[in-house]
C-alpha positions in Angstrom: 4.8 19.3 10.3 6.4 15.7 10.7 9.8 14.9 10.6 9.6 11.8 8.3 11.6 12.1 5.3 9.9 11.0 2.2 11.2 8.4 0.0 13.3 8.9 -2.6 12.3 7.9 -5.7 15.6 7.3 -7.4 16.4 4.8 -5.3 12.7 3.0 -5.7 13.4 -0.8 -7.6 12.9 -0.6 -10.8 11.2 -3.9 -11.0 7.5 -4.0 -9.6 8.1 -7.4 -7.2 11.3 -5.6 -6.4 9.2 -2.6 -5.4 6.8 -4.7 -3.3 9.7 -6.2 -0.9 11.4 -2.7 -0.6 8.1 -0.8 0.8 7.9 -3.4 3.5 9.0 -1.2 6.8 8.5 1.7 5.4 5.8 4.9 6.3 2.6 5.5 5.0 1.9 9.3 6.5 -1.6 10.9 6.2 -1.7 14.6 7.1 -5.5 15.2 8.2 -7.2 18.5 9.4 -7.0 17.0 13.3 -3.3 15.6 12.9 -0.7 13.6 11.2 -1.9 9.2 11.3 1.0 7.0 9.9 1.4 3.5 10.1 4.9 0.9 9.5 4.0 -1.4 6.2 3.8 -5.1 7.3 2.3 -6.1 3.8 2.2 -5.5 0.0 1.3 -7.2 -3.7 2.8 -6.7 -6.9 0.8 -6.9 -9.7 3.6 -7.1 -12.6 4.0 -6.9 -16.1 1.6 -9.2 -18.3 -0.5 -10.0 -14.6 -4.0 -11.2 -15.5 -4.6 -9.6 -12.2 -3.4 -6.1 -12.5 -5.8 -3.4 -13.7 -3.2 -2.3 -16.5 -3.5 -5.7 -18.0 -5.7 -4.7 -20.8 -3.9 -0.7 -21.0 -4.9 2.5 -19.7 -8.3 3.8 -18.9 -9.6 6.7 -17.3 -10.0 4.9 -13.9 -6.7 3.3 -13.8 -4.8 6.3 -15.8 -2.7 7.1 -12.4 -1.1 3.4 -12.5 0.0 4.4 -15.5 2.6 7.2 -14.3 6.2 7.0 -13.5 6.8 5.2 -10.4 5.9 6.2 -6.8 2.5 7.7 -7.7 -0.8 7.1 -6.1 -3.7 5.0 -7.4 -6.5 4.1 -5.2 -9.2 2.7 -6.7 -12.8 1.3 -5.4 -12.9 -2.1 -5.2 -16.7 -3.8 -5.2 -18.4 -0.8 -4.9 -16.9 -0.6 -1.3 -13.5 -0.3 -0.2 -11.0 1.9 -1.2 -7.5 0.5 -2.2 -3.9 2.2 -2.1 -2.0 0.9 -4.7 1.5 2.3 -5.7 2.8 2.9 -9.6 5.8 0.9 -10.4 8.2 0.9 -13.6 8.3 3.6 -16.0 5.7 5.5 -17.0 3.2 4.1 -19.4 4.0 0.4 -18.0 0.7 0.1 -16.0 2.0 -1.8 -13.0 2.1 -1.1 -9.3 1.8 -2.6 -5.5 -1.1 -2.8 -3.3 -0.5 -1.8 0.3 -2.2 -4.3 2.0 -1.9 -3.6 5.6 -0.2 -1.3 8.4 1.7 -1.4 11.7 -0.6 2.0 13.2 2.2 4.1 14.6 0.6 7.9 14.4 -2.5 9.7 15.3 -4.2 6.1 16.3 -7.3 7.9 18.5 -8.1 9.5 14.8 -7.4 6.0 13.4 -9.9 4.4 15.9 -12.7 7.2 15.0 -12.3 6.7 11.0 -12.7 3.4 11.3 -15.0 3.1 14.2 -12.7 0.1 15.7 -10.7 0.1 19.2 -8.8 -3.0 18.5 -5.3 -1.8 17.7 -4.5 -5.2 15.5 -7.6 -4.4 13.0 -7.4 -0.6 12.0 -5.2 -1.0 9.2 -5.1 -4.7 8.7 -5.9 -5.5 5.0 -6.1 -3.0 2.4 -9.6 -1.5 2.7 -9.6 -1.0 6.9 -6.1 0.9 5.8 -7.7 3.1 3.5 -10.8 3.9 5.8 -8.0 4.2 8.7 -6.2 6.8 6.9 -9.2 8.6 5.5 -7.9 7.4 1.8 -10.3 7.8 -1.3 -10.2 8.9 -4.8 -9.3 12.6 -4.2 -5.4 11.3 -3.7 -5.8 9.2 -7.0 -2.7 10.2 -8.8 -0.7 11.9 -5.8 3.1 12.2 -5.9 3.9 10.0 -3.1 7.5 10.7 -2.8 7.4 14.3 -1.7 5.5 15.8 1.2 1.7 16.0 1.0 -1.6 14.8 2.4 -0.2 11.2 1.6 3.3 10.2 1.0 6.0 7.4 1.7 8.5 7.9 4.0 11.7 6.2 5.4 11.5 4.0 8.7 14.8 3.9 10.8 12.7 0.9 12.3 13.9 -2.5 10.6 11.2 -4.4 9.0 12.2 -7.6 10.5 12.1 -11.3 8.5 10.1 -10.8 5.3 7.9 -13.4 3.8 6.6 -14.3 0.7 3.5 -15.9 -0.9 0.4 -16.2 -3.1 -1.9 -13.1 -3.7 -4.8 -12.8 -1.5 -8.3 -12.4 -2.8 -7.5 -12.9 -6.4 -8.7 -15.3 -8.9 -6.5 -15.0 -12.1 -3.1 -15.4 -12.2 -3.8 -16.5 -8.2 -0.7 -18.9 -7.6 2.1 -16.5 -8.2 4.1 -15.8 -5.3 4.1 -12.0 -5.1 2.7 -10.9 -1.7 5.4 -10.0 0.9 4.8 -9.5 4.4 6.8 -9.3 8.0 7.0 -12.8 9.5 5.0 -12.8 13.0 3.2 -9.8 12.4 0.2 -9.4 14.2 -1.1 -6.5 11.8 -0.3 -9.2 9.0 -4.1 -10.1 6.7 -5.2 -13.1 5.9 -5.7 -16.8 7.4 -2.6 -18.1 9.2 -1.8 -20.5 6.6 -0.8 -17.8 3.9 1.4 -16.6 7.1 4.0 -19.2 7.9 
């Protein structure tokens, strides 16, 4: 068992950009068959209320019901047929906003980390959001997971400070593209995305 203490969710931010900021330093832990993998997050986007962007835009489906729930809830989707995404519900329930996790300081279990993703080089294994998700062993089985209590995925507390925090444009996106709602650690080498969205 690990020691990290999951997140609370009463004292998650209410508002989804709010949300985005405050996950920045803190864990994501995977429990896998061969041993706990965890990595520090150096990166997220908020996809808010009334986002063009965000997959609750047009209301619930079946494929995006778990953005859907209360906050602190996991929705990981496929995006373009081939890379999985870990996204976290934000707001109350029935609000259909979250934050993507978009990359990972690798802290845990990085030999397993190096085999999922069949990578040595300790920068890339969880650098943008689908390298995370194949690093961790993430897929559509933990669709819908409580992430704020102990698990095969949760959030969890960092006594590590996060460091300057950043903020920008979206990555990857095409509508609603020049909002500034990605946060990320300044000088982070586990940072994605061209310099220039880095300053």
């Amino acid at each position: 068992m690990t020691g990290h203490r999951p997140l609370d969710r009463a004292e998650l931010p209410e508002d989804t950009a709010a949300l985005a900021r405050y996950l920045i330093g803190r864990l994501v832990v995977r429990e896998l068959p061969e041993g706990i993998v965890s990595g520090r997050i150096v990166e997220t986007e908020a996809y808010v209320v009334g986002d063009a962007a965000g997959h609750g835009y047009r209301g619930m489906t079946p494929r995006n019901r778990s953005l859907f729930l209360g906050p602190g809830h996991a929705y990981v989707y496929l995006a373009y047929g081939v890379s999985w995404m870990l996204n976290v519900s934000s707001e109350k329930a029935g609000t259909g906003t979250g934050v993507l996790i978009r990359a990972l300081e690798p802290l845990e279990g990085i030999p397993l980390m190096r085999e999922n993703r069949g990578v040595e080089r300790l920068r890339d294994l969880a650098r943008g959001p689908g390298r995370l998700a194949r690093a961790l062993r993430i897929d559509r089985s933990l669709d819908g997971l409580d992430l704020c209590r102990q698990g095969p995925l949760w959030l969890a507390e960092d006594e590590h400070q996060a460091g300057d925090i950043g903020q920008g444009i979206r990555i990857g996106i095409t509508k609603d593209a020049d909002r500034p709602l990605r946060f990320y650690v300044k000088g982070s080498p586990f940072v994605s995305g061209p310099k220039s969205l880095n300053p």
